[in-house]
N, CA, C and O of each residue as an XYZ file, in Angstrom:
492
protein
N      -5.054     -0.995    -19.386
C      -3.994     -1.065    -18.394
C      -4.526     -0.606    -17.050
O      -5.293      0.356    -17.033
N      -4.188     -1.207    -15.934
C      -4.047     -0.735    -14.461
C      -3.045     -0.274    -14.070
O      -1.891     -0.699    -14.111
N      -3.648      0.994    -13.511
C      -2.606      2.168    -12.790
C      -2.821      2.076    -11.551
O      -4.035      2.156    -11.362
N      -1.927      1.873    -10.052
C      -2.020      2.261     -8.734
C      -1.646      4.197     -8.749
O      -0.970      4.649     -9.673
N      -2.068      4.928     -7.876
C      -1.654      6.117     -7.437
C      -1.893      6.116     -6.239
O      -3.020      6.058     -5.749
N      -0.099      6.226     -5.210
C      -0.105      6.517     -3.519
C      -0.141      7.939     -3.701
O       0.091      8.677     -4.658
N      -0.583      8.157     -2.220
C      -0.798      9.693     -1.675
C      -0.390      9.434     -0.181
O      -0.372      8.418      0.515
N      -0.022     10.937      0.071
C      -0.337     10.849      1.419
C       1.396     11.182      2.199
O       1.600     11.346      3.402
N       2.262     11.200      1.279
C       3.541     10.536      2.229
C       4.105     11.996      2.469
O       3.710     13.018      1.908
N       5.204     11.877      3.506
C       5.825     13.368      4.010
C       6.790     12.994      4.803
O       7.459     11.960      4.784
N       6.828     13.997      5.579
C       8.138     14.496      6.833
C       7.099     14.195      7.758
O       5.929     14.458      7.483
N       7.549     13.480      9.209
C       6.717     13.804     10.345
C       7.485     13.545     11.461
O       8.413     12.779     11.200
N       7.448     13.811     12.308
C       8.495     13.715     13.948
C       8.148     12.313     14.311
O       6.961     11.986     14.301
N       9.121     11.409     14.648
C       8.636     10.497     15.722
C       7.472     10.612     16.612
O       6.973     11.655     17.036
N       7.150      9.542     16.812
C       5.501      9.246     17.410
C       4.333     10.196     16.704
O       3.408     10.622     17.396
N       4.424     10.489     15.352
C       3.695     11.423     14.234
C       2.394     10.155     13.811
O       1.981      9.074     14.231
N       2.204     10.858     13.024
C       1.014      9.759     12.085
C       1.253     10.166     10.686
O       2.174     10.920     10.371
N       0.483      9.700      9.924
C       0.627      9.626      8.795
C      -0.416      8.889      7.871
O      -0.294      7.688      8.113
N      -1.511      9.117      6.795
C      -2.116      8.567      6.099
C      -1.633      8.249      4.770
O      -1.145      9.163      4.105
N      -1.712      6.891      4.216
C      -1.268      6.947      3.113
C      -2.546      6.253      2.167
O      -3.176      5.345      2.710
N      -2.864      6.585      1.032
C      -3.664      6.111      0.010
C      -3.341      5.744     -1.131
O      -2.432      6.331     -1.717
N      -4.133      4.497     -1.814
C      -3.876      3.838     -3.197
C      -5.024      3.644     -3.610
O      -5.991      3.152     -3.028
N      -4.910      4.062     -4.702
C      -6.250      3.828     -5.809
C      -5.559      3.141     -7.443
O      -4.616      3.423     -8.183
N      -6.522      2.252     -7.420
C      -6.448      1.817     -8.441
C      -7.366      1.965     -9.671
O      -8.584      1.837     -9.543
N      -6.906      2.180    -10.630
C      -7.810      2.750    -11.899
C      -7.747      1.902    -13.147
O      -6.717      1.228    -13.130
N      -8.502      1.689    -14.253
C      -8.570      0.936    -15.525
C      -9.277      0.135    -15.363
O      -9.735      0.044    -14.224
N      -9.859     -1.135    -16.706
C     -10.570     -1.828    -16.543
C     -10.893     -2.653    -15.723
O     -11.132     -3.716    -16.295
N     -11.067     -2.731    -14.320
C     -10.848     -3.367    -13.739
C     -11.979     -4.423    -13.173
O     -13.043     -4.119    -12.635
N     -11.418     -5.872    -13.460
C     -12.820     -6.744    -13.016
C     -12.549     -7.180    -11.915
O     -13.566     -7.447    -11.275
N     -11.557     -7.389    -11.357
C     -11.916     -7.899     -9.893
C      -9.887     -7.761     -9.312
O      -8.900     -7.854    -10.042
N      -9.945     -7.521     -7.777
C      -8.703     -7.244     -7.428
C      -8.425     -8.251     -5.847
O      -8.926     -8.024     -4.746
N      -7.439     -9.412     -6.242
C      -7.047    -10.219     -5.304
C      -6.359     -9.027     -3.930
O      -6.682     -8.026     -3.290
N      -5.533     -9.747     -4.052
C      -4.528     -8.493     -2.666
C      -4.215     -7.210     -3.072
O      -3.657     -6.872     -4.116
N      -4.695     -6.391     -1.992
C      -3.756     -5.170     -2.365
C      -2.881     -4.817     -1.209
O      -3.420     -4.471     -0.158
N      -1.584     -4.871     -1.304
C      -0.562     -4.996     -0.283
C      -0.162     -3.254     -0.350
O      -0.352     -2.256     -1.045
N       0.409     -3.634      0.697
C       1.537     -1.714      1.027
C       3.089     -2.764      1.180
O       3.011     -3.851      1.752
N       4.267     -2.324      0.666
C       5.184     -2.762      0.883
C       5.954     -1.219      1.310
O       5.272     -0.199      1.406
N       7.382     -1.216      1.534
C       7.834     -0.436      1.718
C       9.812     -0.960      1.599
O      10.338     -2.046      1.842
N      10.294      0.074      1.234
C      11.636     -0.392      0.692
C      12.689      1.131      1.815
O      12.321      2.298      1.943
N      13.692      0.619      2.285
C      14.504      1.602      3.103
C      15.814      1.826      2.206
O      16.333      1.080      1.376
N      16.205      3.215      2.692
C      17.980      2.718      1.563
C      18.877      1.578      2.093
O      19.237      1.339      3.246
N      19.091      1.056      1.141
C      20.150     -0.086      1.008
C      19.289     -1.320      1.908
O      19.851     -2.201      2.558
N      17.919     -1.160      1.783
C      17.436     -2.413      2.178
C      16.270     -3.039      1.347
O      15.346     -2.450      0.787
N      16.519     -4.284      1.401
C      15.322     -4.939      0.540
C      14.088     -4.310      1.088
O      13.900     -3.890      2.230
N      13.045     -4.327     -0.233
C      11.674     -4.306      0.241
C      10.914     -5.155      0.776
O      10.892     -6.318      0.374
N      10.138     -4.709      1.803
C       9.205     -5.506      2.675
C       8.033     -5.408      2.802
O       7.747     -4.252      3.113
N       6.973     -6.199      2.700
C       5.944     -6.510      2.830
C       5.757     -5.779      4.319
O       6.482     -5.770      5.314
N       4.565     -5.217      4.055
C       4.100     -4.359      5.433
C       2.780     -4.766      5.873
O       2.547     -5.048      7.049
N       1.968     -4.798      5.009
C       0.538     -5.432      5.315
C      -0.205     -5.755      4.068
O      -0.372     -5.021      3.093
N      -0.652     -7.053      4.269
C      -1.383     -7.308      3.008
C      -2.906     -7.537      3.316
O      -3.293     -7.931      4.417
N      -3.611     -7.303      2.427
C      -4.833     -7.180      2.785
C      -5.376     -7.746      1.905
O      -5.208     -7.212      0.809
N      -6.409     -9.263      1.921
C      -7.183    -10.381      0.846
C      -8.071     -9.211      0.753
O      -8.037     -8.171      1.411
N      -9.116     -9.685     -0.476
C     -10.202     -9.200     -0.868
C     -11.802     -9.243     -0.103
O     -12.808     -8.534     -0.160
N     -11.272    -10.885      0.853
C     -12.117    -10.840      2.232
C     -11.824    -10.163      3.269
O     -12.264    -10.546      4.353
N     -11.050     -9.049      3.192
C     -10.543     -8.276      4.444
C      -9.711     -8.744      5.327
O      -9.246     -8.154      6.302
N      -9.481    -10.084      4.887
C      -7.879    -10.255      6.224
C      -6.891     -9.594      5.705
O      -6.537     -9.395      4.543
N      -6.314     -9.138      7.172
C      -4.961     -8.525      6.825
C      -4.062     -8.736      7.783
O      -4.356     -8.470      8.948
N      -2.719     -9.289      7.419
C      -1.627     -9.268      7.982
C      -0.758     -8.253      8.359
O      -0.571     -7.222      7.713
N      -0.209     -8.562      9.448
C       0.844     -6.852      9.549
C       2.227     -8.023      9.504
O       2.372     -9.237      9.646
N       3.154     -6.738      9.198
C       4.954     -7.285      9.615
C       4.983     -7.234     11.018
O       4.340     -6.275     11.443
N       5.473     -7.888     11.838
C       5.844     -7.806     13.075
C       6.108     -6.508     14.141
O       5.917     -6.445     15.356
N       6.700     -5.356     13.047
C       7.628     -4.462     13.422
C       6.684     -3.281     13.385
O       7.066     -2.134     13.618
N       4.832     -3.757     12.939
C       4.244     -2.462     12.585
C       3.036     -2.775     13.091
O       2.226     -1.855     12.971
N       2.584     -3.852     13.670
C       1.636     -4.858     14.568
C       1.564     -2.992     15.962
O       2.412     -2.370     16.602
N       0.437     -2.903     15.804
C      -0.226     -2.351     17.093
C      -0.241     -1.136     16.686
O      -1.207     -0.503     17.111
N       0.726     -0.357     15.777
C       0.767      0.949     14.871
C       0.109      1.609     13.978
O      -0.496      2.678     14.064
N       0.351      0.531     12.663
C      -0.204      0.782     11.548
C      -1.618     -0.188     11.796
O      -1.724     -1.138     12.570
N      -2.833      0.477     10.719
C      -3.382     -0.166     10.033
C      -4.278      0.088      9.036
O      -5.050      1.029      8.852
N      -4.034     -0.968      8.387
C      -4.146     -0.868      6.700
C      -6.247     -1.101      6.549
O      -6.979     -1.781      7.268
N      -6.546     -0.381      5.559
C      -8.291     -0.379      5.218
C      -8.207     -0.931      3.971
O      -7.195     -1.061      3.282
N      -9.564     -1.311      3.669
C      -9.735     -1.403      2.288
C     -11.188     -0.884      1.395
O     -12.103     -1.615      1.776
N     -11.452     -0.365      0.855
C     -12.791     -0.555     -0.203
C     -13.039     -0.650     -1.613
O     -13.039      0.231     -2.473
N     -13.323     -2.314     -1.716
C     -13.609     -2.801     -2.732
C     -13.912     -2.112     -3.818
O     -13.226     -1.833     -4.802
N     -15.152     -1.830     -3.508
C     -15.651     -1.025     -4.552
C     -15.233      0.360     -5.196
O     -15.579      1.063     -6.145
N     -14.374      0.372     -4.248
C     -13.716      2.647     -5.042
C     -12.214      1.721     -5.508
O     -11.421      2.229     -6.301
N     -11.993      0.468     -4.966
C     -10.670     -0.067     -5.338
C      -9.985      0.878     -4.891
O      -9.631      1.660     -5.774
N      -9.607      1.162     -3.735
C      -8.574      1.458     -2.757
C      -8.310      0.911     -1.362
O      -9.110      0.252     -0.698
N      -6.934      1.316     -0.964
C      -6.381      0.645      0.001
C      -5.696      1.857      0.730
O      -5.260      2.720     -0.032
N      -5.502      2.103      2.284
C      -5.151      2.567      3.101
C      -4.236      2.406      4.026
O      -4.325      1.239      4.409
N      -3.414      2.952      4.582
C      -2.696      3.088      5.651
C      -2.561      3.940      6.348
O      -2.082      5.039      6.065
N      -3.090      3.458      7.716
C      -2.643      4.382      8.572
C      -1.811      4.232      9.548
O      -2.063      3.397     10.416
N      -0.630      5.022      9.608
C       0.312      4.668     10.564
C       0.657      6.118     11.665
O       1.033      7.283     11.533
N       0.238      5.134     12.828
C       0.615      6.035     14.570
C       2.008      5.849     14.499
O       2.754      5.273     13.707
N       2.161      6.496     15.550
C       3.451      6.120     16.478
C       4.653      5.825     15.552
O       5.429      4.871     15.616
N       4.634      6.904     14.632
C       6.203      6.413     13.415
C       7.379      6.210     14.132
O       7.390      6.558     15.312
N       8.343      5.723     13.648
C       9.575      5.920     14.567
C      10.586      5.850     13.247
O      10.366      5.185     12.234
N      11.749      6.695     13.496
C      12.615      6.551     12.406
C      13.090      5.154     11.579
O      13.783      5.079     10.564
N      12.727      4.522     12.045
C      13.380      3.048     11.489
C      11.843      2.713     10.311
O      11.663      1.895      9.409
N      10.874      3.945     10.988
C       9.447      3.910      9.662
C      10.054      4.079      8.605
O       9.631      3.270      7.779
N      11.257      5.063      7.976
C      11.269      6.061      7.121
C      11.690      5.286      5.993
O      12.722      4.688      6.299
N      11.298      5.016      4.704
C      10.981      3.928      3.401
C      10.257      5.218      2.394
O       9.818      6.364      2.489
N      10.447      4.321      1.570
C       9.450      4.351      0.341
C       8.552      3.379      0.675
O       8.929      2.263      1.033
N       7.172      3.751      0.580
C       6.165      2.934      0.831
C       5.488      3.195     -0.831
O       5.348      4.175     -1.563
N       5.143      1.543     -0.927
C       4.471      0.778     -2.581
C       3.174      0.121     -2.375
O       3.025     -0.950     -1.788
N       2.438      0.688     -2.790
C       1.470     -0.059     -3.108
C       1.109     -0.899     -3.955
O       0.798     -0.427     -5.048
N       1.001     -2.658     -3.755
C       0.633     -3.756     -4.750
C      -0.614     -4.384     -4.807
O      -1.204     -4.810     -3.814
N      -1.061     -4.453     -6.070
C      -2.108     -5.240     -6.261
C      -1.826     -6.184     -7.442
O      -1.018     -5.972     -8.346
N      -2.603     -7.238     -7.296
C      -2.903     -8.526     -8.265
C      -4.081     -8.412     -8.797
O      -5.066     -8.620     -8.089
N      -4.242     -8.020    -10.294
C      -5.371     -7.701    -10.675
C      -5.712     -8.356    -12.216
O      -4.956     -8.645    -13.144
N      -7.112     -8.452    -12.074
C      -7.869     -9.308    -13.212
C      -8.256     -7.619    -13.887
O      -8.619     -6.588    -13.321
N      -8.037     -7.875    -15.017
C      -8.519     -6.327    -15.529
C      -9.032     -7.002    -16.844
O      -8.637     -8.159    -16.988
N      -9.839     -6.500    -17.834
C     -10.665     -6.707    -19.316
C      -9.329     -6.170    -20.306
O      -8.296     -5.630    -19.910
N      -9.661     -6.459    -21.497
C      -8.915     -5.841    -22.374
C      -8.938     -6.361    -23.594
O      -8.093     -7.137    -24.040
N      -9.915     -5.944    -24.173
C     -10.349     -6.614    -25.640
C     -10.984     -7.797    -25.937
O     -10.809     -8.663    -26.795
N     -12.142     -7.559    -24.588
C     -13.328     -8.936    -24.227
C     -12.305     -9.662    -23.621
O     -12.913    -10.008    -22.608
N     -11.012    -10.223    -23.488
C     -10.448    -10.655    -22.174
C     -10.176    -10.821    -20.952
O     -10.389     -9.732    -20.420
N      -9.755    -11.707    -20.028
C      -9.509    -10.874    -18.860
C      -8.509    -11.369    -18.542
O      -8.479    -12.589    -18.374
N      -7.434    -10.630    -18.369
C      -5.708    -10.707    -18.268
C      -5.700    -10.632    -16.705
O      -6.747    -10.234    -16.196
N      -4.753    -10.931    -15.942
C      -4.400    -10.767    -14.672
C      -2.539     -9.483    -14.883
O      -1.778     -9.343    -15.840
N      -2.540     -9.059    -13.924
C      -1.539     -8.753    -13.967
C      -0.955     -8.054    -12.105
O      -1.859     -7.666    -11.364
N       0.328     -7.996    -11.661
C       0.546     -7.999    -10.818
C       0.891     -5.994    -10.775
O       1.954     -5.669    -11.304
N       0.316     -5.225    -10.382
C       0.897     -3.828    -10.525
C       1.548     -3.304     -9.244
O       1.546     -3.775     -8.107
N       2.167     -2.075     -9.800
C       3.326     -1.594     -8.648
C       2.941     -0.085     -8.521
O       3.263      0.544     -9.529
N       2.370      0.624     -7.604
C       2.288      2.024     -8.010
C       3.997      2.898     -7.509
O       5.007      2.445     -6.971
N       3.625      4.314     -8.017
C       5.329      4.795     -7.977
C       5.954      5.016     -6.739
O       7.180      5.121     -6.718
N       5.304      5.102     -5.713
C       5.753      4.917     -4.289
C       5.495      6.136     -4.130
O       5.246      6.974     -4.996
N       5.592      6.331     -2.257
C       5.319      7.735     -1.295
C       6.434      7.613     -0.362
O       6.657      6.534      0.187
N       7.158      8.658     -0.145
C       8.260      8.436      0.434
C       7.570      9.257      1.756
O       6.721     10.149      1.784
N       8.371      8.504      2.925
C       7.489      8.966      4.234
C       8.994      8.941      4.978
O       9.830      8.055      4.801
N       9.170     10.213      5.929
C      10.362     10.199      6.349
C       9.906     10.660      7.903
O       9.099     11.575      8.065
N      10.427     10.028      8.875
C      10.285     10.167      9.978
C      11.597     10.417     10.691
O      12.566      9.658     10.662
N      11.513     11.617     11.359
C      12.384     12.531     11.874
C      12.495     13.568     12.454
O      11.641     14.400     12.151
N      13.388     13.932     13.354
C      13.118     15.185     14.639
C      13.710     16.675     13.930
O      13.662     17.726     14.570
């Protein structure tokens, strides 16, 4: 099985920063996207930045010039870093990956969800 684990999340004042981290662990043979989503109360979750395995990465509109997301292949983790928070930041932030993992000379794909980092931005 593949496990994600975020880190990183807290309290911080407007225009704060904030690092967030995902690691992924288990058999793992190779990992398509690993996205950051993030979910607000009473709002759907949203895609925040996704990041291919060739290093492109997309931002949401709303996080373009703020955040930005890293990656390394090889430790299989993914990053965020976000400047300039502003309360409308404040979510549960998820980390997703699409992953080819082994499992009894197989290789299964599966889509994982780690348990989220709640990041609250506020005076």
């Amino acid at each position: 099985q593949v496990q994600l684990v975020e880190s990183g999340g807290g309290l911080v004042q407007p225009g704060g920063s904030l690092r967030l981290s995902c690691a992924a662990s288990g058999n793992i043979y190779s990992i398509n996207n690993m996205d950051w989503y993030r979910q607000a109360p009473g709002k759907q979750r949203e895609l925040v930045a996704a990041i291919t395995s060739g290093g492109r990465i997309d931002y949401v509109d709303s996080v373009k010039g703020r955040f930005t997301a890293s990656r390394d292949n090889a430790k299989n983790t993914v990053n965020l870093q976000m400047n300039m928070l502003k309360p409308e930041d404040t979510a549960v932030y998820y980390c997703n990956a699409d992953v080819l993992y082994s499992r009894t000379g197989d290789v299964l794909r599966e889509v994982v969800w780690g348990q989220g980092t709640q990041v609250t931005v506020s005076s």
